[in-house]
Every structure is written in structure tokens, then in C-alpha cells.
C-alpha positions in Angstrom: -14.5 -56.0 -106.0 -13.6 -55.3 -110.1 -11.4 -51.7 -109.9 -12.7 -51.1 -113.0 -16.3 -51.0 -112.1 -18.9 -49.0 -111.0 -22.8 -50.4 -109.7 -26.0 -47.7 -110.0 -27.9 -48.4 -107.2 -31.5 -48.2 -107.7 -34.5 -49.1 -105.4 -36.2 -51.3 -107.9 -34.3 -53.4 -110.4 -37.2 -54.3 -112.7 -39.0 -50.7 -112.8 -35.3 -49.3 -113.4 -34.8 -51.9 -116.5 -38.1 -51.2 -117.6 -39.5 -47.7 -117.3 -38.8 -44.1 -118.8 -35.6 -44.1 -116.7 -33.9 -46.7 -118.5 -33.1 -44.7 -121.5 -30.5 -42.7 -119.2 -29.0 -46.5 -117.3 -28.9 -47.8 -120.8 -26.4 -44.7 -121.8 -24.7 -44.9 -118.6 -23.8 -48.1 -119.2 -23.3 -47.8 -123.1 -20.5 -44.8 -122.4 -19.0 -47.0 -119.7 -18.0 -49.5 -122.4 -16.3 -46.9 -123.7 -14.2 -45.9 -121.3 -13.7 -49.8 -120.1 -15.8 -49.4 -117.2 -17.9 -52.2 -116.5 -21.5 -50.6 -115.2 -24.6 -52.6 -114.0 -27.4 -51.7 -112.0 -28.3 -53.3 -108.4 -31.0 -52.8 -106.2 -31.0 -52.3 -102.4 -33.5 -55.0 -102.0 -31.4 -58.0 -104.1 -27.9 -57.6 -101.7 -26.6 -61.1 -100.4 -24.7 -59.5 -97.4 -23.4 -63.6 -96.2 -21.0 -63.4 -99.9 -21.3 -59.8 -100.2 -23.4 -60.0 -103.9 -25.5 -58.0 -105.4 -27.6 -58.9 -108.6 -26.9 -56.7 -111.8 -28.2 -55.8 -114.9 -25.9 -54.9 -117.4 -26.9 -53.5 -120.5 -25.0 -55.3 -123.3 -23.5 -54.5 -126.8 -27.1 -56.5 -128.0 -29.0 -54.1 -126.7 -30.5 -56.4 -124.1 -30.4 -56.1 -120.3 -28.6 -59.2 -119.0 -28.8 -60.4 -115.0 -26.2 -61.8 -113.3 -24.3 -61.7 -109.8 -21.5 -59.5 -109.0 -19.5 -58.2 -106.1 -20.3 -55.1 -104.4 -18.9 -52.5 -106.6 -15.8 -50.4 -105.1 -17.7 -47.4 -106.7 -21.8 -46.9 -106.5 -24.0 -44.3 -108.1 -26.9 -43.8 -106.4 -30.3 -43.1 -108.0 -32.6 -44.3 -105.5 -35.6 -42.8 -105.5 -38.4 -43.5 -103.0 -42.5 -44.3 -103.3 -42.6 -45.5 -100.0 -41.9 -45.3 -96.2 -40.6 -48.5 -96.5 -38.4 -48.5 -99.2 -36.7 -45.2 -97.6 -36.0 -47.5 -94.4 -34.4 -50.6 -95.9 -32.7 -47.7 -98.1 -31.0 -46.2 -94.9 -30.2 -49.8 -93.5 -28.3 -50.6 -96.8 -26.7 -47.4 -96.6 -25.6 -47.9 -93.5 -24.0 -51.4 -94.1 -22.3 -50.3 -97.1 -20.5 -47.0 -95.4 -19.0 -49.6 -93.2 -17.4 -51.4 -96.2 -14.2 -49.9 -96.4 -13.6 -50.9 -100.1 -16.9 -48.9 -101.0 -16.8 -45.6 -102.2 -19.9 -43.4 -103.7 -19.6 -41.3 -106.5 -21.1 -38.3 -104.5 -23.0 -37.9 -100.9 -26.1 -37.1 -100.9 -27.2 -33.6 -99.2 -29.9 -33.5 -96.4 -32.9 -32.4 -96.5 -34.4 -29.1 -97.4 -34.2 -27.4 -93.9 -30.9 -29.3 -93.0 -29.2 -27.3 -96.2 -31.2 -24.0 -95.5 -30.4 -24.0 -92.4 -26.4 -24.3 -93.1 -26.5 -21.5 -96.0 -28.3 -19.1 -93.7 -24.7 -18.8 -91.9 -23.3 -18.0 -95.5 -22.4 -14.5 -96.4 -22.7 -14.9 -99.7 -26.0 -17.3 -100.0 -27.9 -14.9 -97.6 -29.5 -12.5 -99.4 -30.4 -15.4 -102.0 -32.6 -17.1 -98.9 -36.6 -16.9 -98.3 -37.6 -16.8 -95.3 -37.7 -20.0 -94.1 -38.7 -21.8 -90.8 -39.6 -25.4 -89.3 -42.9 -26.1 -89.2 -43.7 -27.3 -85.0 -47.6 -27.2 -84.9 -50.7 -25.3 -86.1 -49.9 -22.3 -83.7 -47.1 -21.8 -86.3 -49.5 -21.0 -89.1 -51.3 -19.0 -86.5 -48.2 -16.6 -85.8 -47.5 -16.8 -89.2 -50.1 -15.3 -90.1 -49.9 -12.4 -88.1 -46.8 -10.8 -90.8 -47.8 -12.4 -94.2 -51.4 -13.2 -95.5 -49.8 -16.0 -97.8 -47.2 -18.7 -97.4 -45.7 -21.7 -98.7 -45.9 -25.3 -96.9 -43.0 -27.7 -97.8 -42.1 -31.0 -97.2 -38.6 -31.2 -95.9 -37.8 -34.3 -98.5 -39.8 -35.3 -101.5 -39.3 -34.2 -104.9 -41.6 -33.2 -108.1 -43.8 -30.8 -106.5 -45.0 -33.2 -104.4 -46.6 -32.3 -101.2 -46.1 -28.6 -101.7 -48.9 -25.9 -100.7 -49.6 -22.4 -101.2 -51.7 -21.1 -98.1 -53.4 -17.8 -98.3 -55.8 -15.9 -95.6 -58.4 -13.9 -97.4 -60.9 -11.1 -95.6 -64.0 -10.8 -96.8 -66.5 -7.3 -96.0 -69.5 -9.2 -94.5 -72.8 -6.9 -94.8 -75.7 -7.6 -92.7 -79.0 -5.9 -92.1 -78.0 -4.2 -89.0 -73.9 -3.8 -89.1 -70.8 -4.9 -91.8 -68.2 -7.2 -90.4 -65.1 -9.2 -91.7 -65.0 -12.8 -92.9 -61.7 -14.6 -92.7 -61.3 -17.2 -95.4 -58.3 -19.7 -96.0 -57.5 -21.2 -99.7 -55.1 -24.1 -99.9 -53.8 -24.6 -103.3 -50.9 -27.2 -104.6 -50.3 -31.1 -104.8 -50.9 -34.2 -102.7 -48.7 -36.9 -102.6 -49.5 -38.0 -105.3 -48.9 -35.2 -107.6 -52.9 -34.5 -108.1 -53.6 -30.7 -107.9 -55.7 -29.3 -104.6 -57.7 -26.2 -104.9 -59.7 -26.1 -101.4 -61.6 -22.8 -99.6 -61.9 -23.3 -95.7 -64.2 -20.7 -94.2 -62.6 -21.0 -90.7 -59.5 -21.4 -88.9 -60.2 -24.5 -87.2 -61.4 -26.9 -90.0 -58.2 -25.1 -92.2 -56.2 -26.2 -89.4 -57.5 -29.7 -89.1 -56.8 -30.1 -92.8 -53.4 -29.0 -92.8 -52.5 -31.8 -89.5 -54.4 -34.4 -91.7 -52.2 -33.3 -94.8 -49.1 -33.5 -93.0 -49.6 -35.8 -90.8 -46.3 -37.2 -89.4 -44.6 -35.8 -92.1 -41.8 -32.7 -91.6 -42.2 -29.1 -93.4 -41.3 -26.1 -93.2 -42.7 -22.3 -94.0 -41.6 -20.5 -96.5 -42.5 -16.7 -97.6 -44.2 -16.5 -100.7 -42.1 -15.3 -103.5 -44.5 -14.4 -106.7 -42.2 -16.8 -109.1 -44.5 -15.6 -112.6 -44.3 -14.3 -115.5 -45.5 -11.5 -116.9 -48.7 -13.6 -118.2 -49.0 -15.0 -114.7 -47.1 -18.6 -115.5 -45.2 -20.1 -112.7 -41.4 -20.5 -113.7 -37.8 -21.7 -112.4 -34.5 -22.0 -113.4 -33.1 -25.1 -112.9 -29.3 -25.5 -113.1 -27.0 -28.6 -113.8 -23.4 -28.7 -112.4 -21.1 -31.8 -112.4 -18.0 -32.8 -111.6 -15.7 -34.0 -114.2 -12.9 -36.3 -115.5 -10.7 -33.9 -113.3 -12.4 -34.4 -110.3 -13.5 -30.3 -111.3 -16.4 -28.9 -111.0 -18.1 -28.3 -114.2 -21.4 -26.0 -115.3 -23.2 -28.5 -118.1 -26.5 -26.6 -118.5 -29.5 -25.1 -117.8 -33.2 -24.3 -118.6 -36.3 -22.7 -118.1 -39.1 -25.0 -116.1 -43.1 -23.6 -116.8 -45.9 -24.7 -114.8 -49.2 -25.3 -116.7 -52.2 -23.6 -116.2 -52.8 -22.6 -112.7 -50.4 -24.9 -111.3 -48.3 -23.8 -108.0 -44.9 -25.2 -109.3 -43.0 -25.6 -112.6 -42.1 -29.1 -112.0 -42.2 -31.2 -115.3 -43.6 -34.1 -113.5 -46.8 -32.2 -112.7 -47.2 -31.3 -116.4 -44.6 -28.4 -117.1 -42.3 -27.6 -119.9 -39.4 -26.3 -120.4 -37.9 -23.5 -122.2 -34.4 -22.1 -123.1 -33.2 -19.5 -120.6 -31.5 -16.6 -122.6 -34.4 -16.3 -124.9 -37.3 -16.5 -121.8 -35.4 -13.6 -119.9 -35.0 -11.1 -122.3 -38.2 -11.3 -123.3 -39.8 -11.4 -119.7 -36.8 -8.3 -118.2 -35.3 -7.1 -121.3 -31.7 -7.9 -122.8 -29.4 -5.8 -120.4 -31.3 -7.6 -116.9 -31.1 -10.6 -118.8 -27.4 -10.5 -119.3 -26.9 -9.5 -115.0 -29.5 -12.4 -114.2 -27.4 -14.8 -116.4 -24.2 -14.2 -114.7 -25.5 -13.8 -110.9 -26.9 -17.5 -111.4 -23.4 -18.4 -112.8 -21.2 -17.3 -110.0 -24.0 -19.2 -107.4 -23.3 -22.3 -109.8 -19.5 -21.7 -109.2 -19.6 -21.0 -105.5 -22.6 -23.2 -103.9 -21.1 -26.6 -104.4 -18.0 -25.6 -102.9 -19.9 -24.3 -100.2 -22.3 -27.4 -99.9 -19.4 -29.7 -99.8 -17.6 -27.9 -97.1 -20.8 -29.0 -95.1 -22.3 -32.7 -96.8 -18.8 -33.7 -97.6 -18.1 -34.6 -101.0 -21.2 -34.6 -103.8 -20.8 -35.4 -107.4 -23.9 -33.1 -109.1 -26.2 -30.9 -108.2 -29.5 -29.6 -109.5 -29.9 -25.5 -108.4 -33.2 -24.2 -108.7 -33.8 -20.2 -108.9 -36.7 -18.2 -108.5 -36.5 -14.7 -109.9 -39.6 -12.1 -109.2 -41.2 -9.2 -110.5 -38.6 -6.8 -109.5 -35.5 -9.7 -110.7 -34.6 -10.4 -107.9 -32.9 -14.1 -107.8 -33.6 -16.6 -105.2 -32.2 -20.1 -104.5 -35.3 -22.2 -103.9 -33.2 -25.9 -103.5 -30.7 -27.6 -104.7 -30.8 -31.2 -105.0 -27.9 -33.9 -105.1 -29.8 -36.8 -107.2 -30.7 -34.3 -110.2 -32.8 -35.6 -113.5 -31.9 -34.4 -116.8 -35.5 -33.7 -118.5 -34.9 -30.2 -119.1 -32.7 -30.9 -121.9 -35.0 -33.4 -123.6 -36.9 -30.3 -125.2 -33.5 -28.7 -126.6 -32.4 -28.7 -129.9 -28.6 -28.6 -128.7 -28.7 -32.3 -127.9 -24.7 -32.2 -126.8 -26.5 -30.8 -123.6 -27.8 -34.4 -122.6 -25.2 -36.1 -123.8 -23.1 -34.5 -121.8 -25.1 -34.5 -118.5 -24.9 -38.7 -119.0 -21.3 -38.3 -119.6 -19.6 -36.5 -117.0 -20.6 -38.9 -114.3 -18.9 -41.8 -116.0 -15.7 -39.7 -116.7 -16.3 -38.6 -112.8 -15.8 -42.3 -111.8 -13.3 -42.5 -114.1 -10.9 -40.3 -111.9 -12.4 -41.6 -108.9 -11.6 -45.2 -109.8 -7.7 -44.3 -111.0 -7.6 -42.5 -107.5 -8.5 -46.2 -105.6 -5.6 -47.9 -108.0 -3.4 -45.1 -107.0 -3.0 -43.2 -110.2 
């Protein structure tokens, strides 16, 4: 195992060397160089555990991505990323083989899932007030009693990312007029997107065949329900805040960035994947609450950024980044809607300040920098 190394596991070695992504490996491994870090991606599915191998693709001073063998790294980045049920498994298998390496270190745990890390900030003083209402979804007698305090919820999945799998459930009562007496009509609409990220606009006139749809939906799958926060602008787009805190070259915490995520049209989320943009966040807030609100808003979501990792890590040991997403309402109020431990950088792509995205690539590579020095004993 080279001290002076550091592997990016990935789930796919060809899609990672080949897609969209790549721009971000190739600059991870371009900085590297500069710092006299050798970095190369593996995969989880190309590990010779007999000779303890992995096959790598660096990215050389050519400008070409060249495969060879190498150790298992002493230090792995991991950006995997999952499509499948299967891929997640032989994931947590690898995972588990590696942990036991006693050589192997990761740049960062990753956190749990989405009711796992609600459920530990609920029993946060400081994080409370930032919570919605959120519970574990058992069965459809859940939406049931549900619906008995709010006519409108939100449907999660408990892991996933992108929007995916996210729905917006609303009861709706109808006046039903007939010749001889009025009556109500209950109504359920399910809006959001499928696994696939396609949107879903569906009107069920009854509970049971809303209820049959929602099982189907799920299916195995884990949620939870959470309250409906209107998250809109003043022109009725969806918006977030997404945040981008790193640890540095000192092992510090660090606040790179952070921006303004719109949903298109209609859309349920502001998640870029599903066809958002992405605009800069002093600008968007004063014009949507006015400078002063701005100005509190701005440094509420500054002290979260400097207090939730340390929180975070006193429960998932320790992480490396993190991606915090805020919702703020009509009334300003902020909320912490996730926080996420593998965090992309699109939301700088759109900035003019490119030293943003440079710096988002950058800090994990001076990150394992310290790491590493730490394994050699410096």
C-alpha cells in the first residue's frame, strides 16, 4: 500500500472514466499531481481480494485515462453511487472487507440514511426547531392517521438521491350536489417523481385505490412522512439552499460555498437532475424577503454550517464533506431538509466566481493530504 496515495472508489470504472462525472475524477487526479499524490480510480466490482488488487485508472499528464493494477490504497474516497439493488449489496460486502483491513482508511464515513440522521438531531437542542415533522412510514394506516392533522404531506425514501422517489400527497374535499341532498367528495392527488426521475401527476377518487398505489410505489422500499413545508417563491417556484462544507488541509472544517437550487415548472423539488437551475443566494433572498431578512437568513444558515458537522460526527464518526440543504417558507422561517455525506458540486457550474469549483475539487485532496502525513506520523 503506496503512503502517498489515495484510490476514488466508484461503482463503475468505465461509466466513471467516461461520463459527465469524469470532468471532476480528471481534476481530482490532476491536483493530486500536484501535491505528489498519486490518485486513480477503482471500482468495487474489479477487487482481487487473493493479492489484495484493485484495477485503476489514472488520469495522466497526456490527458488520457491509463489502466493498470494497484494495491489497495491506505486512503479511499468514496463516490459510489447506486442504480441498483444489486450494486448497493456487493457495495456493502466490499465495504465490509475493506473496514477489516487495518491499513485502510476512508477519507470520510458516510452518514445513514435520512431517518437514521433525523432521528439523532431530534435529540439536539440546537437542530430542533430546524426539524419537520418527521416519522417512519409502517403501513397505509399511517397515511390514514395522518391524515387526520394535515390534509398534505410529503413521502420520502429513506435513501436515494435527486428527487428521486419523492411524493407530495394531498387530500382534497369536494361539495357533491345531487338532486335530492349535497354531500362531500374526498379526492387524493399524488404529485412528484418515480424512480426514475419522470414526473407523476395522478388524481385518485378514493382511499382505497390511493392506497393501493402508494404500496405498489413503495413497495419494499423504506420512507418516511414528512409535513409539508411550502418551500416557493413568491412566483410559486420551488427552491433550496444547498450548502457545501469541507474539511481542509488542517484537518478543519471549512465553509466553501453555496447556492440557490430552482425547480422548473411545476416540479415538486429543486433538484438539478430533474431539470432545475441554480441561482446565487444573496441576490435570490433579498429580492424574495428583502435586504435586512436576507442578511439574518444568511447568518442562521452559517452558524448550522459551523455547528451540524460537529454534531453529525459526534454520532457517524468522522465525515469529510457534507452537502446541507435548507428550506426557508413564506414567513422565513429556515429548515434543514438533509444533509448528505457524498455531495456533488453542480451548483457552482452556473457561477461566474469559478474559484468556487475549484475549490470544492480541492479541498478533498489537501484533506488527504493531512490524512496521509497523519498514517506516516507527521
Amino acid at each position: 500500500m503506496n503512503s502517498h496515495t489515495m484510490g476514488i472508489m466508484v461503482t463503475d470504472l468505465n461509466t466513471a472514466t467516461s461520463n459527465k462525472d469524469q470532468t471532476f475524477y480528471k481534476n481530482l487526479c490532476k491536483f493530486g499531481q500536484k501535491l505528489k499524490i498519486t490518485i486513480f480510480i477503482f471500482a468495487i466490482n474489479q477487487i482481487n481480494w487473493e493479492e489484495n488488487l484493485v484495477v485503476g485508472a489514472i488520469y495522466t499528464k497526456n490527458e488520457k485515462w491509463i489502466k493498470k493494477f494497484y494495491s489497495i490504497p491506505s486512503l479511499i474516497y468514496d463516490r459510489c453511487f447506486f442504480k441498483t439493488k444489486e450494486q448497493y449489496l456487493l457495495y456493502r460486502t466490499q465495504l465490509k472487507k475493506l473496514f477489516m483491513l487495518q491499513k485502510v482508511q476512508f477519507l470520510g464515513n458516510r452518514l445513514m440514511d435520512k431517518w437514521s440522521v433525523f432521528h439523532v438531531l431530534k435529540s439536539e437542542p440546537f437542530m430542533k426547531k430546524y426539524l419537520p415533522k418527521t416519522e417512519l412510514y409502517h403501513n397505509p394506516w399511517k397515511l390514514q392517521q395522518t391524515f387526520l392533522n394535515q390534509k398534505q404531506f410529503i413521502l420520502k425514501p429513506i435513501s436515494g438521491s435527486q428527487g428521486k422517489g419523492i411524493l407530495h400527497v394531498e387530500k382534497q374535499i369536494h361539495m357533491k350536489n345531487d338532486q335530492e341532498k349535497s354531500s362531500n367528495q374526498e379526492s387524493y392527488v399524488v404529485k412528484g417523481r418515480d424512480k426514475k426521475n419522470n414526473c407523476i401527476n395522478i388524481t385518485y377518487n378514493d382511499f382505497r385505490s390511493f392506497v393501493k398505489h402508494i404500496q405498489s410505489f413503495i413497495h419494499n422500499r423504506k420512507y418516511i412522512i414528512q409535513e409539508y413545508l411550502h418551500l416557493k417563491t413568491t412566483s410559486n417556484t420551488t427552491f433550496d439552499i444547498r450548502a457545501l462544507v469541507q474539511k481542509n488541509g488542517s484537518g478543519e472544517w471549512q465553509f466553501t460555498g453555496m447556492g440557490v437550487r430552482c425547480g422548473q415548472d411545476g416540479s415538486l423539488t429543486s433538484n438539478l437532475h430533474g431539470g432545475g437551475f441554480v441561482k446565487e443566494v444573496h441576490p435570490f433572498l433579498i429580492k424574495e424577503y428583502g435586504e435586512e431578512s436576507a442578511f439574518n437568513m444568511i447568518q442562521e444558515i452559517n452558524e448550522i454550517n459551523r455547528k451540524l458537522p460537529h454534531i453529525l460526527e459526534n454520532h457517524f464518526g468522522r465525515l469529510s464533506e457534507l452537502g446541507i440543504d435548507f428550506g426557508i417558507d413564506l414567513s422565513g422561517n429556515i429548515w434543514f431538509l438533509e444533509a448528505n455525506s457524498k455531495p456533488g458540486r453542480s451548483i457552482f457550474n452556473s457561477f461566474k466566481d469559478s474559484s468556487l469549483k475549484k475549490t470544492s475539487v480541492q479541498l478533498p485532496i489537501y484533506y488527504a493530504q493531512y490524512l496521509l502525513k497523519q498514517q506516516l506520523g507527521g
